[in-house]
N, C-alpha and C positions, 0 to 999 in steps of 0.2 A: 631711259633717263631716270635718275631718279629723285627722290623729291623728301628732303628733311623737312621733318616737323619737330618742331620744341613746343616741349608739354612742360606745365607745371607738376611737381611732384604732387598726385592726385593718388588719395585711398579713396575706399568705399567700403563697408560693414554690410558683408553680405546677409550674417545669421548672426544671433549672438550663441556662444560657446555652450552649447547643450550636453556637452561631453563633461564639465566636471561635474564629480558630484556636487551637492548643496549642502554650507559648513564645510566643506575639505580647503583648507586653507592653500593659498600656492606654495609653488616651493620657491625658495630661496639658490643661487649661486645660479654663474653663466654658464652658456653654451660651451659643451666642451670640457666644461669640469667636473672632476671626482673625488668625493670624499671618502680615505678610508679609515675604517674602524679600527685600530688594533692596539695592542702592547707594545713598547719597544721592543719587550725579546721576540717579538714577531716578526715588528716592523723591522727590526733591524738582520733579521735570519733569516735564512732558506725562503721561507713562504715571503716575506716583503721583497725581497730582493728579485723572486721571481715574477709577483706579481709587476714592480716598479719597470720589467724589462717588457712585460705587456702592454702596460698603456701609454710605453715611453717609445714605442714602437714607431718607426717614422712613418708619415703616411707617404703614402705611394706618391709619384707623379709631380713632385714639388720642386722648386727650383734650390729648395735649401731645404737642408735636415729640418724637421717641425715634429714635436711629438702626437699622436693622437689625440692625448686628454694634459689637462692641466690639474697636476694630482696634489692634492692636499691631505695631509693626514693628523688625525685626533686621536686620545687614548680614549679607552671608553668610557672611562669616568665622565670624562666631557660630552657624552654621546648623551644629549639632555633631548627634551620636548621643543627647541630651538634648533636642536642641531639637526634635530631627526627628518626635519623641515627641506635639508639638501635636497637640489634636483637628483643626484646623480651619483649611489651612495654601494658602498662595498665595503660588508662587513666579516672579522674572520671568528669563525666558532674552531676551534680549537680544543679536544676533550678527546680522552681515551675510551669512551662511551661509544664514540663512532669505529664501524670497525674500518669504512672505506672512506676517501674523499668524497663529494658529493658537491654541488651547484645549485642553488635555488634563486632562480629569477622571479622579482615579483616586480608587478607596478602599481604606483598610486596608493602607496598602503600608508603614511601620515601626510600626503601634498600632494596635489596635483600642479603640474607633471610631474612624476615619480619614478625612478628607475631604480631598485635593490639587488644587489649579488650580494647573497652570503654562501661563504667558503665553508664546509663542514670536513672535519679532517681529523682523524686521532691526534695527528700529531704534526708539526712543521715541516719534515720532511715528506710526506704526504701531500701534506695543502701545495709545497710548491711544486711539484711531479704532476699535480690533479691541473694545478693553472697553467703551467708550460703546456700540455696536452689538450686542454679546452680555450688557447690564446684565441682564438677563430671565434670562438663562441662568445667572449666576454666582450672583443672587441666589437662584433657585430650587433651586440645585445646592446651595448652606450650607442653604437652609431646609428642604428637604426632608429631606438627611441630619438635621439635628437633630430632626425630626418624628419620622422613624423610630426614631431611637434611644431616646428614651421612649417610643414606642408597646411597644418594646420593654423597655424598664425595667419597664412598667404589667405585664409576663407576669409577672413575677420578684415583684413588690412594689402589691399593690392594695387594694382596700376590698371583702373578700368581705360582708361585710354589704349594703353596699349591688347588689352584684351577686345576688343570692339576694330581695334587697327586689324588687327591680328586676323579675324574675324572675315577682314573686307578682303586682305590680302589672300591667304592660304585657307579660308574656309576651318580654323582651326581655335581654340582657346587656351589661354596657358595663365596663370595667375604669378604675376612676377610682385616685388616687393615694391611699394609705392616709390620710391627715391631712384628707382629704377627710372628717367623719367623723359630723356634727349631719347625721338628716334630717328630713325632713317630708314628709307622703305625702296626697295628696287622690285625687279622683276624674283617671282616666288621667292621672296627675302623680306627680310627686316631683323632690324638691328637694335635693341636700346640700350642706352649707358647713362649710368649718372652722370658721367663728364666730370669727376672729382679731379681737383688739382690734385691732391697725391697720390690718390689710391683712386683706377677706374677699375669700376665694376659694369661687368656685361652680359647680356641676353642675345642670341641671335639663333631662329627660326628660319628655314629654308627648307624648300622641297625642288626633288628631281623626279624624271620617270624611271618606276621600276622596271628593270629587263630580266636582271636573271641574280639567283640568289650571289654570283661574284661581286656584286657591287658592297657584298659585304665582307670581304678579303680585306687584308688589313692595307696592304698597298693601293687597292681601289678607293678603301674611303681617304686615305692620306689624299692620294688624286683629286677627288671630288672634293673633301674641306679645303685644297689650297686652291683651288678653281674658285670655286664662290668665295672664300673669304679675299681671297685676290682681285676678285672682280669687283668684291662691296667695301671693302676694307682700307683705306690707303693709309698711307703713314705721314709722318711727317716731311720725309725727305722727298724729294723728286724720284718719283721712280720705285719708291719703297711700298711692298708690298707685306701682310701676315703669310706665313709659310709653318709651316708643321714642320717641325724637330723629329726628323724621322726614327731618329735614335733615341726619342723618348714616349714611345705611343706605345700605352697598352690596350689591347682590344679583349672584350668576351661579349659571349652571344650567348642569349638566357631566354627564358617566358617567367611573362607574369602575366596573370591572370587568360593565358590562353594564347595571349599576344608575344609576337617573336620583336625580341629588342635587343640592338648591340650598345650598348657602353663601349665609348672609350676613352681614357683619360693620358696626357699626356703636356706636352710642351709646346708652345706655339714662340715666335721670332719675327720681327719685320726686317725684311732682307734690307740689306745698306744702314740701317738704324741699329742702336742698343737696345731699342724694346721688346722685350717678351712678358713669358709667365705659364701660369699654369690653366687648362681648360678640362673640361669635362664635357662630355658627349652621349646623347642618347640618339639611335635610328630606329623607327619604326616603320615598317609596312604599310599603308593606308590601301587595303584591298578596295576601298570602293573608287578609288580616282585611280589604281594601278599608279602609285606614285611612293615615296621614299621623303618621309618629314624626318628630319634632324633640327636636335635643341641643345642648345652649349650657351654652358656657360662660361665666361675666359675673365681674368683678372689678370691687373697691371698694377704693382704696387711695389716698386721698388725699397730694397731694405725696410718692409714691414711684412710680419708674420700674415701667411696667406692662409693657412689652413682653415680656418673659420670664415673668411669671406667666399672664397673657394667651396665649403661646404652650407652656405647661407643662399648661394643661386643655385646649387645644386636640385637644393627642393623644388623650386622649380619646374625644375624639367619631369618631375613626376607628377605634376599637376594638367600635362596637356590631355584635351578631349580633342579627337580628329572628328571633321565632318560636323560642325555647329554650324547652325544658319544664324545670320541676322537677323536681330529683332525686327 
């Protein structure tokens, strides 16, 4: 059986931010966006055009074309003690001084949170040869800074309800975003959604028993997600169940920190209904209960750009600890 609860939209302040320094002013502009430095005859040649087909780059898994970053650009005249203030900034040096391209990542160097790419390059046709070949680097260098800084917001501002629920249910903790706040709780499951009239957003945790490393074949876990979400999930119609777009799942299998995790990201559907969208998927291991914790997050938001909601419960799923006891 299972048993909804409706929560108030509840934060809690776990620490305050010890991570900026003291006098480093924030930075300025949204998640997602990028400001670049250059010339017209830059911006407009070889090196802009290459760099523009970088961060214009679709993200993976979406139900409509969406570009990675939201790119903005100034001449450098303009590139003042205001400007420099950007979250998320990529500058081109340009000079026959240099004899190769070259990359320099910094963070935090005039705002906290701060991300910098400057491009070093004799010449334009150079700079844009260096950026098509380091596309992988520049993209993961924005995405990543932006992952961590809400994994880091989620310390400051989360849903202790549903972390304490979480707790009761699967023995586990995960810090989701306070608005995050309707849930629903079954057997090794649980669910939370804002429940927004236009756009929902959602969280959902569940564990199975581990048997053998197959359960992480890409057809197995499509198997497994359309089993529980079918079981927990219903739709609006009689009958209507979420099912996985099998012709839209990407899977990969990685370690972090020692630990084996599949990601995978792909498209979900409620059979008999119009609804779908996009989800994202972490599995991990839990050696000490021999069992298999999955954290996804999925979004519903018709005719509105998802990539940013999509990437906002994302972090999330980086935040789970297996095996917390109750206070």
């Amino acid at each position: 059986m299972l048993i909804v609860l409706l929560t108030v939209a509840a934060s809690c302040n776990r620490r305050q931010n010890t991570n900026k320094p003291l006098l480093t002013p924030s930075s300025s502009g949204n998640p997602y966006e990028v400001m670049v430095v250059a010339e017209d005859s830059i911006w407009d040649g070889y090196a802009g055009r290459a760099l523009r087909r970088v961060l214009n780059k679709p993200v993976p898994m979406l139900p409509q074309d969406e570009p990675s970053f939201h790119v903005n650009r100034i001449r450098p005249k303009n590139y003042d003690r205001i400007m420099n203030l950007f979250r998320n900034i990529i500058v081109f040096k340009i000079d026959d001084d240099f004899r190769q391209g070259k990359i320099k990542f910094e963070r935090n160097v005039f705002a906290y949170p701060q991300a910098i790419v400057t491009i070093h390059a004799p010449n334009t046709r150079v700079a844009s040869s260096y950026i098509t070949e380091n596309t992988t680097s520049i993209i993961d260098f924005f995405y990543n800074e932006e992952l961590n800084r809400q994994v880091e917001s989620l310390n400051f501002s989360y849903n202790p309800i549903f972390s304490d629920s979480l707790k009761k249910v699967l023995g586990c903790d995960m810090l989701i975003p306070p608005d995050i706040a309707k849930m629903k709780i079954g057997k090794d499951f649980i669910w939370a959604s804002n429940d927004g009239l236009q756009t929902v957003q959602n969280i959902v945790v569940y564990a199975y028993p581990y048997s053998t490393q197959k359960v992480f074949d890409k057809h197995s876990f499509i198997a497994l997600r359309d089993t529980f979400m079918g079981r927990n999930i219903p739709g609006y119609n009689p009958g209507s169940v979420m099912q996985t777009n099998p012709e839209c799942v990407d899977v990969r299998n990685y370690t972090q920190n020692g630990h084996f995790i599949q990601e995978a990201r792909g498209l979900w559907e409620m059979s008999g209904d119009a609804m779908g969208g996009p989800f994202v998927s972490q599995s991990r291991v839990d050696s000490v209960n021999n069992r298999v914790i999955v954290t996804e997050a999925f979004v519903y938001a018709p005719s509105k750009m998802k990539r940013s909601m999509i990437r906002r419960l994302e972090a999330s799923l980086y935040t789970l600890r297996m095996n917390v006891k109750e206070k």
